[in-house]
C-alpha positions as CSV (number, residue, x, y, z in Angstrom):
1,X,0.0,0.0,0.0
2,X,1.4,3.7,-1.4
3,X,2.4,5.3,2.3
4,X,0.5,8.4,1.1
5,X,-2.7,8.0,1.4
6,X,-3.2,9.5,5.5
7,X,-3.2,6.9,7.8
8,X,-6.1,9.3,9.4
9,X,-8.8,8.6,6.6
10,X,-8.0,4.6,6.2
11,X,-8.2,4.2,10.4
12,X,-12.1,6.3,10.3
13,X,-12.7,3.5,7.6
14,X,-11.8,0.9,9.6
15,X,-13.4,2.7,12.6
16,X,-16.8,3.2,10.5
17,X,-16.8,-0.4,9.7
18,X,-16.6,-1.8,13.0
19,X,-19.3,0.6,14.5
20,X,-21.6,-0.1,11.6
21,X,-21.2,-4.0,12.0
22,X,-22.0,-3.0,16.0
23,X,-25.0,-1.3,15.0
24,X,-26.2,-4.3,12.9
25,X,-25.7,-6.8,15.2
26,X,-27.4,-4.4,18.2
27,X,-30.3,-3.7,16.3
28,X,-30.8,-6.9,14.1
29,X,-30.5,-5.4,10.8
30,X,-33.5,-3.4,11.0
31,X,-33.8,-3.7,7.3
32,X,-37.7,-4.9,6.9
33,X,-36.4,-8.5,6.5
34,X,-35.1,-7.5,2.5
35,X,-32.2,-9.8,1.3
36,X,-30.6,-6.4,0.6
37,X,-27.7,-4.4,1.3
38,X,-28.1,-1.8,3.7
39,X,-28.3,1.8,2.4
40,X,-25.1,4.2,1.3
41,X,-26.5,6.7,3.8
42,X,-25.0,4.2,6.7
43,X,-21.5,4.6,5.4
44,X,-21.4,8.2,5.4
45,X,-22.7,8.3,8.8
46,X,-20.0,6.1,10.2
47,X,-17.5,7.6,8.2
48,X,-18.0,10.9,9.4
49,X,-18.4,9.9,13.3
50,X,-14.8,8.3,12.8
51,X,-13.7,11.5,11.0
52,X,-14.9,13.8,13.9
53,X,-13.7,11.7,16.8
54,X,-10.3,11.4,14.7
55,X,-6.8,12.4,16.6
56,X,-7.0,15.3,14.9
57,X,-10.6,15.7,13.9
58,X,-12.3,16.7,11.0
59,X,-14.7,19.1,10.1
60,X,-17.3,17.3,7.9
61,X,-20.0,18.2,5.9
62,X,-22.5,15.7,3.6
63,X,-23.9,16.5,0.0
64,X,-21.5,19.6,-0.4
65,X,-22.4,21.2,-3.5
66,X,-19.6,20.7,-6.5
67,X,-18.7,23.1,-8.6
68,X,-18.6,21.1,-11.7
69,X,-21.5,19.3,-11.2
70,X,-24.3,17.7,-8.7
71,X,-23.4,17.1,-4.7
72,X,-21.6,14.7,-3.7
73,X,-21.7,12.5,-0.1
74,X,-19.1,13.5,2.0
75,X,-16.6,16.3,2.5
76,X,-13.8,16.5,5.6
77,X,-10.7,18.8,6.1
78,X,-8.4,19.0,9.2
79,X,-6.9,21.5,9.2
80,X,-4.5,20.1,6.2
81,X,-5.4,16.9,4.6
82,X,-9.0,17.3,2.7
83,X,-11.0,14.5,1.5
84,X,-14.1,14.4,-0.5
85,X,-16.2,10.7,-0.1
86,X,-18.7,8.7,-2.1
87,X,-20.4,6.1,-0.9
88,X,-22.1,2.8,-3.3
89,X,-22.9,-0.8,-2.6
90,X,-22.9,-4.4,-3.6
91,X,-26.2,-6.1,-3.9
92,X,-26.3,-5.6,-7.7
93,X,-22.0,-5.6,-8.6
94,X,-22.8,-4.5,-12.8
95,X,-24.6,-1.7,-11.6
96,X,-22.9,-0.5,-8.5
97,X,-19.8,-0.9,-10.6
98,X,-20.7,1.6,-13.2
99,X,-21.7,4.2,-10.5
100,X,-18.6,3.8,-8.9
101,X,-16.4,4.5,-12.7
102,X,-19.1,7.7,-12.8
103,X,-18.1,8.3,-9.1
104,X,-14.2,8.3,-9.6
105,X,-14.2,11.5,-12.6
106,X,-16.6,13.3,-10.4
107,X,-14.8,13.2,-7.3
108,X,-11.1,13.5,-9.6
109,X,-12.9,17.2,-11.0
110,X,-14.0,17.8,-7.5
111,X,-14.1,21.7,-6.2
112,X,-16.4,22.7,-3.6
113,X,-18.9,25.4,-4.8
114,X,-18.1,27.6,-1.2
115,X,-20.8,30.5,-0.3
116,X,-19.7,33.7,-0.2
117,X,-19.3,35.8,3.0
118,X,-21.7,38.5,4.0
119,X,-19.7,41.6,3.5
120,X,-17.6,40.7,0.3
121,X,-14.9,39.8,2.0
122,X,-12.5,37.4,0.7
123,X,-13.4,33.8,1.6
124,X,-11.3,31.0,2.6
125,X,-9.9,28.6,-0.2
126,X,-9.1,25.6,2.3
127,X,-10.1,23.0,-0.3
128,X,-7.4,24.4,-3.0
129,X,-5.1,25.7,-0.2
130,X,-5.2,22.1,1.4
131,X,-1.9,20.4,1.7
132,X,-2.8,16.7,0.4
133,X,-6.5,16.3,-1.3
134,X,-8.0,13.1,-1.5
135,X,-10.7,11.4,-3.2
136,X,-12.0,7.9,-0.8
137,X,-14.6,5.8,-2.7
138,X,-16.4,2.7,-0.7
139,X,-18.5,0.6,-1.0
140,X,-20.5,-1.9,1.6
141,X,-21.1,-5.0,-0.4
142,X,-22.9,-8.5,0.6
143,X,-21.6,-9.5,-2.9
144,X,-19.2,-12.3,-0.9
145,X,-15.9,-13.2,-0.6
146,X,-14.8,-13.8,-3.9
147,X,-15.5,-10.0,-4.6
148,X,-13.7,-9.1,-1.0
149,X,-10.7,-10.8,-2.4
150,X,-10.9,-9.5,-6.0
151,X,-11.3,-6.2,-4.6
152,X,-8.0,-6.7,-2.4
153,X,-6.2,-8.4,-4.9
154,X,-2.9,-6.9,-5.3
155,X,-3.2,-7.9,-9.5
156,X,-5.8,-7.7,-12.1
157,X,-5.1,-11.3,-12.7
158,X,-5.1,-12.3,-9.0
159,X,-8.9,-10.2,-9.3
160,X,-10.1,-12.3,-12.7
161,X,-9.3,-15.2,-10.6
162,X,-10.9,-14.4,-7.6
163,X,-14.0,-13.4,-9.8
164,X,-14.1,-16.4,-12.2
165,X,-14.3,-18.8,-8.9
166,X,-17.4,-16.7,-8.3
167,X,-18.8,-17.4,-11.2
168,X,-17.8,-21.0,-10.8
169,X,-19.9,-21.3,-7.7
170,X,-23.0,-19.3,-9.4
171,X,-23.7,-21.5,-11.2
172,X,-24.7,-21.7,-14.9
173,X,-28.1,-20.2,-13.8
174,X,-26.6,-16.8,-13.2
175,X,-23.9,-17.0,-15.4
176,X,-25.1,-14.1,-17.7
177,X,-25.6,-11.8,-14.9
178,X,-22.3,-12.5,-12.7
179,X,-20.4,-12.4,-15.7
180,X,-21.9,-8.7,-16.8
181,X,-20.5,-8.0,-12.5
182,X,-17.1,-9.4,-13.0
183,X,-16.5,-7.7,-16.0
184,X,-17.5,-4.1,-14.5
185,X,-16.2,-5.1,-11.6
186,X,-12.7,-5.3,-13.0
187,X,-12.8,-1.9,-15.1
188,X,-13.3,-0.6,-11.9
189,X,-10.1,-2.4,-10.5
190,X,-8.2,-1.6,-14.0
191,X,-9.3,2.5,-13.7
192,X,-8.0,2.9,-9.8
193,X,-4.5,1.0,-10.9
194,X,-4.3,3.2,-13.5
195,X,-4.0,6.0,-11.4
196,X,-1.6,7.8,-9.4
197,X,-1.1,7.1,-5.4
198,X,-4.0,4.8,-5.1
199,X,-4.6,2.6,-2.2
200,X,-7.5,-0.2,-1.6
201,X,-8.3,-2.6,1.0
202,X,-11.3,-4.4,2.8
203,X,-12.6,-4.2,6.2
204,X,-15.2,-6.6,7.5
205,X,-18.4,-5.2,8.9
206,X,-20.5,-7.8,10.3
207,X,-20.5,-11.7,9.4
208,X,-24.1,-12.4,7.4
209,X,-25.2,-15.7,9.0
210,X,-27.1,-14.0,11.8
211,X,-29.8,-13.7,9.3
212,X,-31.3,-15.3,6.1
213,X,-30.2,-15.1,2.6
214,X,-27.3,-12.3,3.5
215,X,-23.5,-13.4,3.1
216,X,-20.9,-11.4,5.1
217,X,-20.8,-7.5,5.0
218,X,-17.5,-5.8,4.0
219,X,-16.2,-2.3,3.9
220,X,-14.2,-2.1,-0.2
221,X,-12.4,0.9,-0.1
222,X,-10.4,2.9,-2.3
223,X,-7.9,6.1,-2.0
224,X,-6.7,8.3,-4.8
225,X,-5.0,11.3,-4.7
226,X,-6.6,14.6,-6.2
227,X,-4.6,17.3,-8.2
């Protein structure tokens, strides 16, 4: 893993994955019994709870408006080190896949669209004046462990494998559909290695076997650096 990316941002997503899992277990998935993932709106909460009870805390803010385009989930600055977040999941892996290619030029063009001060007055550039800028994209997926260790692969051929023993246990029922996920699944992979001082990595939220029809929960993330 590049020693770049702030060891500050990758401990609050470790952090936001263990108190998430807590909360899952504690409440017993209140999730109206659906074999679904839970919602993004859960990561950014987490993620910003670890952010503000960091060492050196955060100030954090959701759906900031960008300058370029629409909002996005999360932004955080200490002082220094400022991060803009986005948030998907794995249920569906084709189409959570694609949102997350859509997800990395968004947050790569990100600039926050700042509000200017009552009386004229020159307003405080701390996202361009920041020191290190990052862009953190994760994702909670139930999609199982073959995607947890594609996703953590340190290869795109170590990933291909990893994915092609999912589709090996699939079945030839579901072949069509978690070969359409494997193959978006590994643009993804190919678009973050393409790119400078990236880091990714897994942390488990909760194990799935409390409850029907769910496979274990994990925290994908990814770090890239922004210009």
């Amino acid at each position: 893993m590049p020693s770049e990316f702030p060891i500050s941002i990758r401990a609050a997503l470790e952090k936001a994955a263990t108190l998430l899992g807590d909360s899952l277990l504690g409440l017993n998935y209140p999730n109206g019994g659906k074999d679904a993932v839970f919602a993004e709106a859960n990561l950014i909460v987490y993620t910003a709870h670890a952010l503000l009870s960091a060492e050196r805390s955060f100030h954090c803010y959701a759906e900031p408006s960008h300058a370029g385009s629409k909002r996005i989930d999360l932004v955080a600055f200490d002082g220094e080190t400022a991060v803009a977040v986005e948030a998907k999941k794995f249920g569906n892996v084709a189409y959570g896949s694609l949102a997350i290619l859509s997800d990395i030029d968004r947050l790569r063009g990100f600039r926050p669209s700042l509000s200017p001060s009552a009386d004229d007055s020159p307003v405080e550039e701390w996202w361009a004046n920041a020191a290190n800028r990052w862009g953190v994209i994760h994702v909670g997926s139930h999609g199982g462990d073959k995607v947890r260790d594609a996703w953590q692969a340190t290869t795109i051929e170590s990933a291909r494998t990893a994915l092609d023993g999912r589709l090996a246990a699939r079945g030839a029922r579901r072949t069509a559909t978690v070969q359409a996920d494997n193959t978006a699944m590994l643009a993804v992979l190919n678009k973050l290695d393409s790119m400078a001082d990236t880091s990714r990595g897994v942390f488990q939220i909760c194990p799935g076997n409390r409850w029907r029809q769910c496979e274990d929960a994990y925290l994908l993330w990814a770090g890239f650096r922004l210009t």
